[in-house]
C-alpha positions, 0 to 999 in steps of 0.5 A, spaced: 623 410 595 617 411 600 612 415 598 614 421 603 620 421 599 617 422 592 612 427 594 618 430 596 621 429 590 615 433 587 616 439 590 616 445 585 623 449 585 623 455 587 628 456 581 623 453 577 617 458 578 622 464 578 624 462 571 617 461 569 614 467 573 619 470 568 617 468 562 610 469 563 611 476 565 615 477 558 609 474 553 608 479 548 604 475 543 597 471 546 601 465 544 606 466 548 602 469 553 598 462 554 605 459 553 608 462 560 601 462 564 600 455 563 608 454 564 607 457 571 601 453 573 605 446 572 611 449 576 605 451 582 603 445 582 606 439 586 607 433 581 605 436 575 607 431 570 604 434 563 599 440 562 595 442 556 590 448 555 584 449 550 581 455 548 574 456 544 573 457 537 567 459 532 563 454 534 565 453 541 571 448 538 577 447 543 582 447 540 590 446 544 594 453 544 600 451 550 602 445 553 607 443 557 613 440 558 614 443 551 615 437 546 614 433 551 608 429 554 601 424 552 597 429 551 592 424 548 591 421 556 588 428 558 583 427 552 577 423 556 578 428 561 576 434 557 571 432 554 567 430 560 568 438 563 567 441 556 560 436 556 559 438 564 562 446 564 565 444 571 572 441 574 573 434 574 578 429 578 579 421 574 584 418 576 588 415 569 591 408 572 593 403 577 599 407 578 597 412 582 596 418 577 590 422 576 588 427 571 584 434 573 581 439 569 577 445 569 573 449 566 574 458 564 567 461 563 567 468 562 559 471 563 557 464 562 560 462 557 567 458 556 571 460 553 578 455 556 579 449 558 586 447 562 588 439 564 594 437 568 597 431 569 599 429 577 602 424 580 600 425 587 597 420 592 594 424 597 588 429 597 591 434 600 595 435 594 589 434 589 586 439 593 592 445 592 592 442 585 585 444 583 585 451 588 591 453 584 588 451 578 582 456 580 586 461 582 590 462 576 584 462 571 583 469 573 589 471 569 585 467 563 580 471 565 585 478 565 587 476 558 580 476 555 577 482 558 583 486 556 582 484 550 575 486 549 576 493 552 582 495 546 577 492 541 571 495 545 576 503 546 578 501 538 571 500 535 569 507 539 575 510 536 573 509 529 565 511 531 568 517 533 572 518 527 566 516 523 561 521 527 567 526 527 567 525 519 559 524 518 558 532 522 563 535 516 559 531 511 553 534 513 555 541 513 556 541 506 550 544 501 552 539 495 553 532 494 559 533 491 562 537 495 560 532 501 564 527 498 570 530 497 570 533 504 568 525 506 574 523 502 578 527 505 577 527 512 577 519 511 585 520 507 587 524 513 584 520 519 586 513 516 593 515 514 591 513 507 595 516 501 588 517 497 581 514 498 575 514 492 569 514 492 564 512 487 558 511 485 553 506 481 550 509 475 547 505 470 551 498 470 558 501 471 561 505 477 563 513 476 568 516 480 565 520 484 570 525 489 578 523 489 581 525 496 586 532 495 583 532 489 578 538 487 578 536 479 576 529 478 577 528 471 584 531 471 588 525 469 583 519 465 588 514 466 588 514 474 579 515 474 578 509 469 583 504 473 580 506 480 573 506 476 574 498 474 577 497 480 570 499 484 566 495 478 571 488 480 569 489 488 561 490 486 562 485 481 564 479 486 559 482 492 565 483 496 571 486 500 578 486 496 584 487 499 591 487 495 595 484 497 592 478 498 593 470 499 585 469 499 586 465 491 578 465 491 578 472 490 579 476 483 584 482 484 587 483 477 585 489 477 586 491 483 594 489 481 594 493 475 592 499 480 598 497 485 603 496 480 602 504 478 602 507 485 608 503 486 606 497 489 600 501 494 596 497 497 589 497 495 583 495 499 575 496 496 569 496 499 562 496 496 557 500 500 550 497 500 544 499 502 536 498 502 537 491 497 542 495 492 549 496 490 550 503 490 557 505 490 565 503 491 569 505 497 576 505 495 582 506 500 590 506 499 596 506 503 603 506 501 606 499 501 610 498 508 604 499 511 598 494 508 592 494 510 590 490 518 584 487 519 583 493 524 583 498 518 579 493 515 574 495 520 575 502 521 573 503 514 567 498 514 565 503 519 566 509 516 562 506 510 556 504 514 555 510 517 556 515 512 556 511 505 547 511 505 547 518 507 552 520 501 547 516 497 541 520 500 545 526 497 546 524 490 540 522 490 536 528 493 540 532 488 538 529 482 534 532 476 526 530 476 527 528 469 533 523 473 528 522 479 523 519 473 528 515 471 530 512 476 524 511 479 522 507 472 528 503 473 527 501 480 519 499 479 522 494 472 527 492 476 522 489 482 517 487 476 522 484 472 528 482 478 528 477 483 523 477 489 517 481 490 512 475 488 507 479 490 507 485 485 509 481 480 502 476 481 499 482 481 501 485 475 500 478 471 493 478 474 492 486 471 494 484 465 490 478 465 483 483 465 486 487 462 487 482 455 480 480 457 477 486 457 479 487 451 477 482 447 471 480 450 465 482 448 458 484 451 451 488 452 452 495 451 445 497 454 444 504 455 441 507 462 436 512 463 431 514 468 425 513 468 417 514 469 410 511 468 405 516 465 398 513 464 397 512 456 390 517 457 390 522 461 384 525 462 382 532 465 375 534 469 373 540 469 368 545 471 362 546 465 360 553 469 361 558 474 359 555 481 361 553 488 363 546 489 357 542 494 360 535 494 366 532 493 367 524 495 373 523 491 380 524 491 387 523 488 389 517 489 382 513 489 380 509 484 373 510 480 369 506 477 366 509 470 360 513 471 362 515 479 360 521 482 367 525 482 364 532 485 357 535 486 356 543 484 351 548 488 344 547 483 340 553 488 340 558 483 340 554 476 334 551 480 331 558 481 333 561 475 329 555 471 323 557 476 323 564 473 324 562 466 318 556 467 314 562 469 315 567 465 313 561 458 307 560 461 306 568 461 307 568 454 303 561 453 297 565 455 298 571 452 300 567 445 293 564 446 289 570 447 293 574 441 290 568 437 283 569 440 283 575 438 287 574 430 291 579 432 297 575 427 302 580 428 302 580 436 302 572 436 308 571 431 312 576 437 309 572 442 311 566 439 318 568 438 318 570 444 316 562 447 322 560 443 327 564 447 324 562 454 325 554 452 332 555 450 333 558 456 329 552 459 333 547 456 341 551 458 337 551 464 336 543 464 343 542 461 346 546 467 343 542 471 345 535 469 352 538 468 352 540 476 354 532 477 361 532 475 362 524 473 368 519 472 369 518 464 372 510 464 374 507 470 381 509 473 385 512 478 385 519 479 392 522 478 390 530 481 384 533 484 382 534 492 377 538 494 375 535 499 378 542 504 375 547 499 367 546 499 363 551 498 368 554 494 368 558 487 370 554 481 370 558 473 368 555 468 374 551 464 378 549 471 382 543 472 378 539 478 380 533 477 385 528 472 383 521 471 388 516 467 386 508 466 390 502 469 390 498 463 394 503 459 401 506 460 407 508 457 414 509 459 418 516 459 426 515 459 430 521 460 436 520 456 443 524 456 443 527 450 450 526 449 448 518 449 441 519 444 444 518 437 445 510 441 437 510 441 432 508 435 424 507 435 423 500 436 429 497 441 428 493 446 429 495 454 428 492 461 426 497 467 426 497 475 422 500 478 424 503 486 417 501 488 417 495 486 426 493 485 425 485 484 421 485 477 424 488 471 418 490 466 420 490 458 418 496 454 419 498 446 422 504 445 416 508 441 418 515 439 423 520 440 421 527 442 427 531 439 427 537 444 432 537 450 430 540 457 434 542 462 435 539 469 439 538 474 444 542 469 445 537 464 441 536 458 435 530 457 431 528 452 424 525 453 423 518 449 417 514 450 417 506 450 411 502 451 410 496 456 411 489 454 405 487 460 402 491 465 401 489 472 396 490 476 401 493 482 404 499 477 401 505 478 402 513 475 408 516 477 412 511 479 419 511 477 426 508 477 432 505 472 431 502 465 436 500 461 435 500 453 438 495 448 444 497 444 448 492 440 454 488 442 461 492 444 467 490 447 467 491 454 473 496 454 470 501 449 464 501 453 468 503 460 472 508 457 467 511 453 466 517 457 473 518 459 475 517 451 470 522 449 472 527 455 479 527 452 476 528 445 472 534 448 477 537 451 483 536 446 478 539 440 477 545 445 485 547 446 487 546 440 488 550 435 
């Protein structure tokens, strides 16, 4: 036979492509579907001698769904062949043998993925046919790509039925004031919409599940026995983490509760879906249907759905309608649960280094030193003032100069002490010649009067002389003048006993601290303290606590008591009036004591006041 005549045998027959025409258009199943599809291609194409087709699976694995002839053929000689196209994602032609037979195969991608591969067997020669074989391949992947799409649109159409079931659903919820009665109107809009005979729902309480709303049901306590086996039902779902259907032929899934309920609904299938959300079971939804009617994978996806979308909204309910004394209560449990349960590394670290400080703390001991405020005053302080009435002549020195001892502080007016001893001069020698005369003349009475009289006149003189003397005003030891200016009021009037100026030694000083007097009965004469002064921040002088003035005086609104303290040492950079911070020696106390004092001692204030 020529090689006209076996192409000519290869022709497909008419009856043939009608038959499989036929039995593609009758497919009811996607098996058969694939099954006629590639039935049909095999008759359109000349010299087919077998046929396979692969689809992909999770994780792109090919796997053969159709072949044909059926029961027949070696489809292991298709094998190299589609593994080059699966590699490659484009149609290849390889011839097999020696005898003329080629193997085509050719890739079915949809939005750039493949998601089927066909393989055909020929044994035609020439490359006309090989060229019509592939067109026809070509052509006919459409149809693949016609079942794949029809399929995304039911289940596309289908998920948006049970999200506007569950929107539908979730509006009717929301509209209910209570969460008691939002869950029994979601149990029951859910039973009407999903055909169920009855759907629970429940929530966690504790470690146990408690049946929250049974649909058709306004009493859910009204037969025991049905609440506590669907409440074990819930708690075995929760317990395994995941989605119990019954029956079931999964032997890795524990249903012996599940059971136990069909068993007394005759034979109804139950289906329980834990509801999850924010790291935590809180609830059970629990749906049956009578036993002619299990549950489908596309009910178990309604129903996920629903749960999804309205579980944590249920729960947000529940959760907002608890009383504070729940709300504290859960908010404990929720706090311990992340210390003390898995994960949140970082409050739990934080947690054990406060308990490591505050172990210290405790323990630990330290200085308990009292802090005051402080002042240096000179040990002396000496006031000049002005002996007599006068005017101010000269005044060289002011506050904050330094004197030397004997220094000229200020010169008063001396004119008229000056004229007034004139006067007084004059009037002794007038009585010093009549004295003489009264003498010459032994007039005895007359010279005892006279000589009285000269007494008067040089006491006079002698206040005279005195006056003077004391007109210059003079430094009593060398120091600083702590106050004092008259440099702007010379020529002004003075009254004996005013304070002109006021001189202290640099030698000698004494520390003022200004205790709180809810901390004086910690201060004792003779404790040991270091002060830093605001002038001078980086030395710190010693003093020795020396007296106690036990009167307290007013600032700032709160009580101070004076207490004195001698320096250690003095430094010639210290000056009168120079404040800062002291710290006065206590004892050793723990540390906690110390830092809670205040606070303990408010508290302790504040109870003894309001109670009786």
């Amino acid at each position: 036979m020529n090689s006209a005549e076996q192409i000519q045998d290869q022709e497909p027959s008419v009856g043939a492509a009608v038959q499989s025409w036929a039995e593609f258009a009758s497919a009811s199943s996607t098996q058969e579907y694939y099954q006629g599809w590639i039935g049909l291609q095999s008759a359109l194409i000349p010299g087919a001698v077998q046929s396979l087709l692969l689809t992909a699976g999770e994780g792109q694995r090919f796997s053969p769904v159709a072949g044909w002839p059926r029961g027949g053929g070696e489809p292991a000689r298709l094998s190299g062949v589609l593994e080059r196209v699966i590699e490659d994602g484009r149609g290849l032609v390889m011839e097999l043998d020696r005898s003329g037979r080629y193997a085509m195969a050719y890739p079915v991608a949809v939005d750039g993925r493949m998601f089927a591969v066909v393989a055909v067997e020929l044994a035609a020669a020439r490359e006309a046919d090989l060229k019509r074989a592939m067109e026809q391949l070509q052509w006919g992947a459409s149809w693949l790509e016609l079942l794949l799409r029809r399929r995304q649109s039911d289940e596309d159409q289908a998920q948006l039925a049970r999200l506007r079931t569950a929107v539908d659903m979730l509006a009717l919820t929301l509209d209910r004031p209570s969460c008691g009665e939002a869950a029994m109107t979601f149990v029951t809009e859910l039973a009407a919409a999903s055909g169920c005979e009855r759907v629970s729902l429940g929530f966690v309480h504790g470690r146990s599940v408690r049946l929250e709303a049974v649909s058709h049901s306004a009493e859910v306590n009204l037969k025991m026995n049905l609440t506590r086996n669907i409440e074990r039902v819930m708690d075995e779902a929760l317990l395994q983490r995941r989605e119990i259907s019954f029956p079931t032929d999964d032997a890795t899934v524990i249903c012996r509760e599940h059971e136990v309920l069909s068993r007394q609904q005759a034979m109804a299938a139950v289906l329980t879906l834990p509801l999850y959300g924010q790291d935590r079971y809180y609830g059970a939804l629990t749906v049956e249907r009578a036993a002619d009617q299990p549950f489908s994978a596309r009910d178990v996806e309604f129903f996920r759905a629903v749960a999804a979308l309205a579980g944590p909204i249920l729960e947000a309910r529940r959760q907002a309608d608890r009383s504070v004394p729940a709300h504290a209560r859960a908010s404990l449990e929720e706090a311990a649960g992340r210390l003390l349960g898995p994960r949140y590394y970082g409050r739990k670290l934080l947690l054990a280094a406060l308990a490591c400080v505050a172990l210290f703390l405790f323990f630990a001991e330290g200085d308990y030193r009292l802090r005051a405020d402080v002042a240096l005053e000179g040990a002396v302080r000496r006031a000049v003032t002005a002996p007599f009435d006068g005017f101010i002549h000269q005044a060289p020195f002011r506050a904050g100069d330094l004197v030397a001892a004997g220094d000229v502080l200020c010169l008063l007016d001396d004119r008229d002490l000056r004229l007034d001893r004139m006067v007084t001069a004059s009037r002794q020698r007038q009585l010093e010649q009549q004295y003489q005369e009264a003498v010459s003349l032994h007039d005895r009475a007359q010279s005892s009067i006279i000589r009285a009289q000269l007494g008067q006149v040089q006491a006079e003189l002698d206040l005279a002389d005195a006056q003077l003397a004391r007109t210059s005003l003079k430094a009593p030891f060398p120091g600083l003048i702590v106050s004092g200016d008259l440099s702007q009021r010379l020529g002004s009037a003075v009254k004996q006993g005013d304070v002109l100026f006021e001189v202290t030694p640099l030698d000698s000083y004494r520390v003022i601290l200004k205790v709180d007097e809810r901390r004086i009965a910690d201060v004792r004469a003779g404790q040991r303290g270091e002060l830093v002064l605001f002038s001078l921040p980086g030395q710190e002088y010693g003093f020795t606590v020396s007296k106690i003035t036990p009167i307290a005086k007013a600032e700032e609104g709160r009580n101070y008591f004076r207490v004195e303290a001698a320096l250690d040492s003095v430094d010639p950079n210290l000056r009168p009036g120079m404040e800062g911070v002291g710290k006065v020696d206590v004892d050793r106390r723990r540390l906690a004591l110390i830092w809670v004092r205040d606070m303990r001692e408010w508290l302790t204030l504040l109870l003894w006041k309001w109670l009786p």
